[in-house]
C-alpha positions in Angstrom: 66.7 -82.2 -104.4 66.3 -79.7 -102.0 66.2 -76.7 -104.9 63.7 -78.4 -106.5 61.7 -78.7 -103.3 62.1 -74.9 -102.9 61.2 -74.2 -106.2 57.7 -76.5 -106.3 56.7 -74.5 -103.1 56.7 -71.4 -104.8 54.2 -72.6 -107.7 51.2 -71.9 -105.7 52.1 -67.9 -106.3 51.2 -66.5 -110.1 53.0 -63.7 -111.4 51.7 -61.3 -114.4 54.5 -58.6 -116.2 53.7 -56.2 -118.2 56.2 -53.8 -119.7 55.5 -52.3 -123.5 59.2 -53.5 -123.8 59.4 -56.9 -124.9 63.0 -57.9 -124.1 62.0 -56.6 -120.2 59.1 -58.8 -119.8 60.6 -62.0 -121.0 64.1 -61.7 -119.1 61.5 -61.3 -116.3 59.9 -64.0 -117.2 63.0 -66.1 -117.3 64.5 -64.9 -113.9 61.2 -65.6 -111.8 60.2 -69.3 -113.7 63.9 -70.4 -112.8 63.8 -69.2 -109.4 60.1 -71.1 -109.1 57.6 -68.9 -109.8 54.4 -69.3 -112.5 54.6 -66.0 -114.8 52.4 -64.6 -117.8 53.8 -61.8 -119.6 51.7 -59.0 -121.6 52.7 -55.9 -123.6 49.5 -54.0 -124.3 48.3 -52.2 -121.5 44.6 -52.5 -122.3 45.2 -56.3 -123.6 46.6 -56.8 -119.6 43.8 -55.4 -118.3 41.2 -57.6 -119.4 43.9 -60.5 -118.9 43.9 -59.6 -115.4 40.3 -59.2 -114.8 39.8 -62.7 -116.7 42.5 -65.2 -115.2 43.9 -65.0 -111.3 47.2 -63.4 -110.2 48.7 -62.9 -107.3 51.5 -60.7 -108.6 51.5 -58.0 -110.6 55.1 -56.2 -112.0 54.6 -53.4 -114.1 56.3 -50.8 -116.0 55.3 -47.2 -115.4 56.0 -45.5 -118.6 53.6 -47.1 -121.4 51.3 -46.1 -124.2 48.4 -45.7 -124.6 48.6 -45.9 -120.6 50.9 -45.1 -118.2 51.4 -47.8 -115.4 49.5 -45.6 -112.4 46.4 -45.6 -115.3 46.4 -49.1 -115.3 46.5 -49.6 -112.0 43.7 -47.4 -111.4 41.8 -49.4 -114.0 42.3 -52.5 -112.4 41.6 -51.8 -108.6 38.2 -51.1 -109.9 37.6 -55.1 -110.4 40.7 -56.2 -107.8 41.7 -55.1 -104.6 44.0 -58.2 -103.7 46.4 -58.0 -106.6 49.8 -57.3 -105.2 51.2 -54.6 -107.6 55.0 -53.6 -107.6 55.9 -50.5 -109.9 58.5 -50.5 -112.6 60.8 -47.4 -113.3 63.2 -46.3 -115.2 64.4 -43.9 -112.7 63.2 -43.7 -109.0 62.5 -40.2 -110.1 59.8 -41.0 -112.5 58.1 -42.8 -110.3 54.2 -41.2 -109.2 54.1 -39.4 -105.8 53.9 -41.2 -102.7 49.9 -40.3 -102.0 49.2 -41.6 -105.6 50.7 -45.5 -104.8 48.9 -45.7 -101.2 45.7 -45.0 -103.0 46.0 -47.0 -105.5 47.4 -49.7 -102.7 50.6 -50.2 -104.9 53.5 -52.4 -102.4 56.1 -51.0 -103.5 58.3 -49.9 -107.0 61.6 -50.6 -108.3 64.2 -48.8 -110.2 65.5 -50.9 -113.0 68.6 -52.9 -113.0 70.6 -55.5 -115.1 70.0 -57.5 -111.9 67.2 -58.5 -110.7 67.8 -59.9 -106.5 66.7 -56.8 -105.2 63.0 -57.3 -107.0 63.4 -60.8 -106.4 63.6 -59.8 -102.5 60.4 -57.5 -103.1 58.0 -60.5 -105.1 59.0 -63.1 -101.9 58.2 -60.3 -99.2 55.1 -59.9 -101.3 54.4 -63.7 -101.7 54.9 -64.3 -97.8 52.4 -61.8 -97.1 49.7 -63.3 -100.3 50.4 -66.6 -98.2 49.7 -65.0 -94.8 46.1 -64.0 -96.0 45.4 -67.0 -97.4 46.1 -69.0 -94.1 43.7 -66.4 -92.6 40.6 -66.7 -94.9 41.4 -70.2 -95.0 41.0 -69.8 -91.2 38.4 -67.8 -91.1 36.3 -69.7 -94.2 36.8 -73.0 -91.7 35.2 -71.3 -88.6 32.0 -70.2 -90.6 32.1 -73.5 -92.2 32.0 -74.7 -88.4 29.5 -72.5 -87.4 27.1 -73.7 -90.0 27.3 -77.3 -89.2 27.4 -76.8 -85.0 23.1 -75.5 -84.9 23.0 -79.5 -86.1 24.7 -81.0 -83.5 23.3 -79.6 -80.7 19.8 -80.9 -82.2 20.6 -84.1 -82.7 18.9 -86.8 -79.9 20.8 -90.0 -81.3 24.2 -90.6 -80.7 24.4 -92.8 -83.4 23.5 -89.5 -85.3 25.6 -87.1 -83.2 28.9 -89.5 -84.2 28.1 -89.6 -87.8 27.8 -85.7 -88.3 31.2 -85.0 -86.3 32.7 -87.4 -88.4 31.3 -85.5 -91.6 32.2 -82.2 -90.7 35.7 -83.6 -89.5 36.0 -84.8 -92.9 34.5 -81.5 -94.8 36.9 -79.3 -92.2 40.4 -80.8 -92.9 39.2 -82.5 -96.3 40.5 -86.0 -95.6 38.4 -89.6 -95.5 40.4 -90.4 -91.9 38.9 -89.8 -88.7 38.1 -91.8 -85.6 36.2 -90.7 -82.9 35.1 -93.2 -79.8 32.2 -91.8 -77.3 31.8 -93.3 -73.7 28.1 -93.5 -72.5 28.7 -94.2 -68.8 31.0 -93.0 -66.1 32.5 -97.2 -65.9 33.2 -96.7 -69.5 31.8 -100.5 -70.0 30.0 -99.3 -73.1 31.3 -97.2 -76.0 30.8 -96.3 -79.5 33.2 -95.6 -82.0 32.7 -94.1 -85.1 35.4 -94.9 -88.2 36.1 -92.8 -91.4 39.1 -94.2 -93.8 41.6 -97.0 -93.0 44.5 -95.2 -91.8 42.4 -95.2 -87.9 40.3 -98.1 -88.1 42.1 -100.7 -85.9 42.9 -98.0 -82.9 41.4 -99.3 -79.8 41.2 -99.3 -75.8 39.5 -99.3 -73.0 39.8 -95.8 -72.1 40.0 -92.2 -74.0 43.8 -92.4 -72.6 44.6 -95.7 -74.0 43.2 -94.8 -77.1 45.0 -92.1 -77.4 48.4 -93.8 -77.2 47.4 -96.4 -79.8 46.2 -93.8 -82.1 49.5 -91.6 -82.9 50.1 -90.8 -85.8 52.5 -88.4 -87.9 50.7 -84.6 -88.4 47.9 -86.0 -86.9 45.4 -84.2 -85.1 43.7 -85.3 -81.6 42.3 -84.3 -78.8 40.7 -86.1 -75.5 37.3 -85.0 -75.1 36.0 -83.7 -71.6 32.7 -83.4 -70.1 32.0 -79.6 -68.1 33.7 -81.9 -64.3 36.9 -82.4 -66.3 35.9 -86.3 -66.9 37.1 -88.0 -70.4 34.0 -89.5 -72.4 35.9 -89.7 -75.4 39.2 -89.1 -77.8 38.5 -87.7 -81.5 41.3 -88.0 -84.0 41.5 -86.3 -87.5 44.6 -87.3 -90.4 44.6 -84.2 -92.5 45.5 -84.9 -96.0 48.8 -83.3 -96.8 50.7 -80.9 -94.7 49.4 -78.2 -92.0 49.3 -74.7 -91.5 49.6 -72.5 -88.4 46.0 -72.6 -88.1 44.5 -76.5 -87.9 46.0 -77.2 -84.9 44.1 -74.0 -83.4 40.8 -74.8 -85.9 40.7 -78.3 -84.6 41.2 -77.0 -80.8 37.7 -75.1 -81.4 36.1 -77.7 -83.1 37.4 -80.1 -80.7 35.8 -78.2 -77.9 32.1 -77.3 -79.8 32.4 -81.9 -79.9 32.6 -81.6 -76.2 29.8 -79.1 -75.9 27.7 -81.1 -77.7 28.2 -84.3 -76.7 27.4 -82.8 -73.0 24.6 -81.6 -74.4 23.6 -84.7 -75.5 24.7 -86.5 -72.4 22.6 -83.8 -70.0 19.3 -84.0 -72.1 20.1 -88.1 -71.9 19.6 -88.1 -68.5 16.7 -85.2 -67.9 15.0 -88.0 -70.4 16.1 -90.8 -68.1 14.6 -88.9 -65.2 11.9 -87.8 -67.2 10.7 -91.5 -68.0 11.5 -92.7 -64.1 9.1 -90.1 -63.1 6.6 -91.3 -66.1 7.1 -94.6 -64.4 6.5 -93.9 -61.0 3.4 -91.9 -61.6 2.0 -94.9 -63.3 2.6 -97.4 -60.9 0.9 -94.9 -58.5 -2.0 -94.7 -60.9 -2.3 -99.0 -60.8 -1.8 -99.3 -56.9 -4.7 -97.2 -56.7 -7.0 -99.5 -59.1 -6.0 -103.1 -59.6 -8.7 -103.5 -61.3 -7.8 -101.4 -64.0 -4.2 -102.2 -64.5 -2.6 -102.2 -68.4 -5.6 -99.8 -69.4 -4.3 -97.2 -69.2 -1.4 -98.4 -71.2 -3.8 -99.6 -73.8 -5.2 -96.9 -74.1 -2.2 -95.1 -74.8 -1.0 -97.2 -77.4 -4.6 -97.0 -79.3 -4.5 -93.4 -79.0 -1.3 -93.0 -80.2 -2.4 -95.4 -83.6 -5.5 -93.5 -84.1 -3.6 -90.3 -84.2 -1.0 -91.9 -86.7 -3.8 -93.1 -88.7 -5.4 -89.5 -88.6 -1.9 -87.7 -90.2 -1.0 -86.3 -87.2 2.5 -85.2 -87.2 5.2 -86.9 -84.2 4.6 -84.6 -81.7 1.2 -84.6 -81.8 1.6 -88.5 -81.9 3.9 -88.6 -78.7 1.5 -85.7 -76.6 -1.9 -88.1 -77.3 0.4 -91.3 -76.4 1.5 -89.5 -72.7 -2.1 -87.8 -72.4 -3.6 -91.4 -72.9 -0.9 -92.9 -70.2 -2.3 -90.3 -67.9 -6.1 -90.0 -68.7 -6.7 -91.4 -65.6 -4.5 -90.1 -63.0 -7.0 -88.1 -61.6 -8.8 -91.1 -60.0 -5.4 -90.7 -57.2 -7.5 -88.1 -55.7 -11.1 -90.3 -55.5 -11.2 -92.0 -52.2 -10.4 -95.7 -52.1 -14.0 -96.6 -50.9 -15.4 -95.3 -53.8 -13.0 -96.6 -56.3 -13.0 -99.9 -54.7 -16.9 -100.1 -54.2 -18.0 -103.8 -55.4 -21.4 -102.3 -55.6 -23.4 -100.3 -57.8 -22.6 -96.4 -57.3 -24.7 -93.8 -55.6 -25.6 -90.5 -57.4 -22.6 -89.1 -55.1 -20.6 -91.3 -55.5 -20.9 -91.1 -59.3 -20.7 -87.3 -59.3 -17.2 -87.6 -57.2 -15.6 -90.0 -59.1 -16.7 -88.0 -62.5 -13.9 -85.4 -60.6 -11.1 -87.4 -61.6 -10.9 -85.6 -64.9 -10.6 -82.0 -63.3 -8.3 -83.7 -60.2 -6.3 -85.2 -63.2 -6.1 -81.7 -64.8 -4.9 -80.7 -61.6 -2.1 -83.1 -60.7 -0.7 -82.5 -64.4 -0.9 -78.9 -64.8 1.8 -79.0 -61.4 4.2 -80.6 -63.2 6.1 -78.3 -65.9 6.8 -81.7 -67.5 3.1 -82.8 -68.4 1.5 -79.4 -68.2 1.0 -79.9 -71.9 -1.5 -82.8 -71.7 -3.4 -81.4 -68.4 -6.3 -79.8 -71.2 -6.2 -83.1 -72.7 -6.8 -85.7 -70.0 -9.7 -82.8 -68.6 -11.8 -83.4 -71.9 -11.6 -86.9 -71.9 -14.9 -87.5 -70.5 -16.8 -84.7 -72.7 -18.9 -85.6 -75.3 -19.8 -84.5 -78.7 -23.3 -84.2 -78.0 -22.3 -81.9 -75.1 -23.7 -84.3 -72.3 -20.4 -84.8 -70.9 -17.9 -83.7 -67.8 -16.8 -81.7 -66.7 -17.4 -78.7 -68.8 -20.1 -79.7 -71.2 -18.2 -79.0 -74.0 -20.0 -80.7 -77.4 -18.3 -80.8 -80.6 -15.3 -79.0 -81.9 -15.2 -77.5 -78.6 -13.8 -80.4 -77.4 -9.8 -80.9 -77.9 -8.9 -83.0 -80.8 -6.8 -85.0 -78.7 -9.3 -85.5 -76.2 -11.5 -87.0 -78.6 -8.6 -89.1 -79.7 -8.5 -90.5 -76.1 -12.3 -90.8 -75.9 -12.6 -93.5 -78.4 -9.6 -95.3 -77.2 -10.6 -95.5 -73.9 -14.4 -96.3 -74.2 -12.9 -99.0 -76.8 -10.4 -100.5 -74.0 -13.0 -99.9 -71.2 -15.5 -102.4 -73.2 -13.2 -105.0 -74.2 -11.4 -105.1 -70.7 -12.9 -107.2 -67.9 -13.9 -105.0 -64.8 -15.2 -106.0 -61.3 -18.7 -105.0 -61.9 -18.8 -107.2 -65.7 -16.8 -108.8 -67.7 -15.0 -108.0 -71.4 -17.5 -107.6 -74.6 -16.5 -109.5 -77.4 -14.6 -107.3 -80.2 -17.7 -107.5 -81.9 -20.2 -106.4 -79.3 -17.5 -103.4 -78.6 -17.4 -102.3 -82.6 -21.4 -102.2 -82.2 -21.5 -100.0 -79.1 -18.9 -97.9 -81.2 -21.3 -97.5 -84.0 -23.7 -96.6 -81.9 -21.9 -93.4 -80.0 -20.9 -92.3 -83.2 -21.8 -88.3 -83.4 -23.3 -88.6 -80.1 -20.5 -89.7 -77.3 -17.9 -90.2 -79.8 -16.5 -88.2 -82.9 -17.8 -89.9 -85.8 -15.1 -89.3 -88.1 -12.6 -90.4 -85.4 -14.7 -93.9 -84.3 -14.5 -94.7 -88.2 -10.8 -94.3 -88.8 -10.6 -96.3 -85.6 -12.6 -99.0 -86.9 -11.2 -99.1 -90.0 -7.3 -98.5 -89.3 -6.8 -99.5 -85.7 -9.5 -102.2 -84.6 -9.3 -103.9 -88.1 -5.6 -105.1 -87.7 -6.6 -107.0 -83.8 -7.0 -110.8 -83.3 -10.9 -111.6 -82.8 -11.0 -112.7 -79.3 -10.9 -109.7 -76.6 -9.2 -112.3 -74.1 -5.8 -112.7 -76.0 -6.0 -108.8 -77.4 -5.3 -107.9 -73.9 -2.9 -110.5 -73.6 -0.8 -110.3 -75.9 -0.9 -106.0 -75.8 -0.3 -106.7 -72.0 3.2 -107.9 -73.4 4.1 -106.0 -75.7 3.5 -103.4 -73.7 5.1 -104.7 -70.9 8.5 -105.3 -73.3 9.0 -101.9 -74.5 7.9 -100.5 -71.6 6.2 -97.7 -72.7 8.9 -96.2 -75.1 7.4 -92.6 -75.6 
């Protein structure tokens, strides 16, 4: 049994003979099959040759003395095409054999006087087959860490970690070419919540509470695993790999790296998780600012985000576009922080003043955002809110395309939310008074172009009565809570 384990193991190397004698190349032939070897035999020279360069051979043994081509001929011949063929020379005497110089360049391994026996060339083809094996562990090796290197760009993109899990698990499964792997991600330092990601059925019931517990349920015979680490030392999760089929010398070091570019990125993930978390709590706080200020208008500015950000959709504007005309929309008005109260409050009828100071809030707003690195993107936006097409606007003048598209994006939203909301001074149009006074500003306060998309896409699709609009956006609104 265990001879014809040995024997099996050595099928993986192919050998090719070529001696113009044909009694040499088939007792060849018969000594390296039975000892486990695959070998072709030729007895042409030029025949070999193009056998060679046609089929793939890890050894070649060859005679020296042919016709039409003597063995160092052939050789030359055939590094042209192959540099990795492992060539040992035949001789008849070891002083027939070509100079020294002549088999280093022509990377020849070795030569061999012949015998009746044949253990001493035996000896040569396994030191030659160790060494074919060797290099084939290493481009294996090396052919996995560019494989790695392709797929890594992708995970440090990825925002989901629903999406994060599913593409370790596919290059897990494209690295080590098996359908078993199990990998299990904790989201929080109380490790309360956790998702685990299942490939195959070998892994699919290991479980536990921690990376540790996991670990000890998830043993299993050449298998692969590492605890994952954030950059403190702390476990956030345990990824586990079954290769099919035995190991080299090399996956235990291959899934070290990979093992450590999971950590990288799922730290990655895990920092820009909570920059985002910060990033919304500021979001949040500015706009609570923003509704202390006014009670009066509290929710529009929300609205007015959300029928921005469907305008711009209905317009073909891509997501990022979308998301900046959502946030500019959410802050059009958080310029009115620097107004005094006693103006914004005033239950009267502005003065000319007054009128001119609260018109500020556009520039103030472009103020307060262009301090924050954050929202420095939408400071031009919320400053154009206010212009006009017909150029009659603050606080630039700008008319037309000199206006920012996305500040005539906001325009329509918020002179559509301003009319249908109820404010101290009046109360709410009706949708349809508000789609008239639309009409009207078309190409003069309003892009016209923009007002009918609006219309037609946006204003269409709302319930008639101005009153439960509001409502019921109040809500919805209020449930997602602003998701940007």
């Amino acid at each position: 049994m265990r001879k014809n384990r040995f024997q099996q193991s050595k099928q993986d190397i192919s050998i090719f003979t070529l001696d113009d004698d044909p009694i040499m190349t088939s007792s060849l032939q018969s000594y390296f099959q039975n000892v486990g070897y695959h070998v072709d035999t030729e007895n042409d020279p030029l025949t070999a040759i193009e056998k060679i360069r046609a089929g793939s051979y890890d050894i070649l043994l060859l005679d020296f003395l042919m016709t039409p081509l003597y063995g160092d001929q052939v050789v030359e011949r055939i590094r042209e095409f192959n540099r990795d063929l492992y060539i040992i020379l035949l001789t008849g005497h070891k002083s027939m054999a070509p100079p020294m110089r002549t088999m280093r360049a022509l990377d020849i391994q070795g030569y061999y006087e012949k015998s009746d026996r044949f253990d001493q060339l035996e000896l040569l083809v396994e030191s030659c087959a160790k060494s074919i094996r060797q290099l084939r562990l290493i481009r294996k090796y090396q052919q996995n860490l560019s494989e790695m290197a392709g797929a890594l760009p992708a995970l440090y993109k990825l925002n989901e970690l629903d999406q994060l899990g599913k593409s370790i698990l596919d290059s897990a499964e494209a690295l080590w070419n098996t359908k078993d792997v199990y990998l299990s991600i904790w989201e929080d330092m109380s490790m309360q919540k956790c998702q685990r990601f299942v490939r195959g059925t070998v892994l699919e019931e290991v479980d536990g509470d921690t990376p540790e517990d996991v670990e000890r349920n998830a043993v299993r015979e050449n298998m692969l695993s590492a605890i994952l680490r954030d950059s403190t030392g702390c476990a956030i999760g345990y990824l586990g790999v079954l290769p099919d089929g035995p190991q080299d010398i090399y996956s235990d070091r291959l899934f070290r790296i990979f093992a450590k570019q999971c950590e990288a990125s799922l730290g990655n993930y895990f920092l820009m998780h909570r920059v985002r978390e910060n990033y919304m709590d500021m979001i949040k706080s500015i706009r609570l600012m923003v509704d202390a200020k006014d009670i009066f208008t509290r929710g529009h500015s929300d609205r007015v985000a959300y029928y921005a950000g469907k305008l711009a959709e209905a317009l073909g504007k891509d997501p990022q576009t979308v998301l900046r005309v959502r946030l500019a929309g959410l802050f059009h008005d958080v310029g009115k922080m620097a107004v005094p109260e006693s103006i914004l409050l005033s239950p009267g009828r502005l003065s000319d003043e007054e009128r001119k100071e609260i018109q500020k809030h556009a520039e103030y707003g472009d103020r307060i955002l262009s301090g924050v690195s954050a929202l420095r993107q939408i400071a031009f936006i919320v400053r154009g809110h206010h212009e006009r097409i017909d150029g009659k606007g603050y606080p630039d003048g700008l008319s037309g395309p000199e206006i920012p598209e996305e500040s005539r994006i906001i325009s329509v939203a918020d002179t559509f939310d301003a009319m249908t909301s109820t404010r101290r001074y009046r109360k709410n149009m009706t949708l349809e008074e508000a789609v008239r006074r639309l009409k009207e500003a078309r190409g003069t306060q309003l892009d016209a172009g923009m007002v009918d998309v609006f219309l037609e896409s946006v204003v269409s699709t709302l319930p008639g009565d101005t009153e439960n609009l509001n409502q019921e956006l109040d809500r919805i609104l209020a449930e997602e809570e602003f998701q940007l």
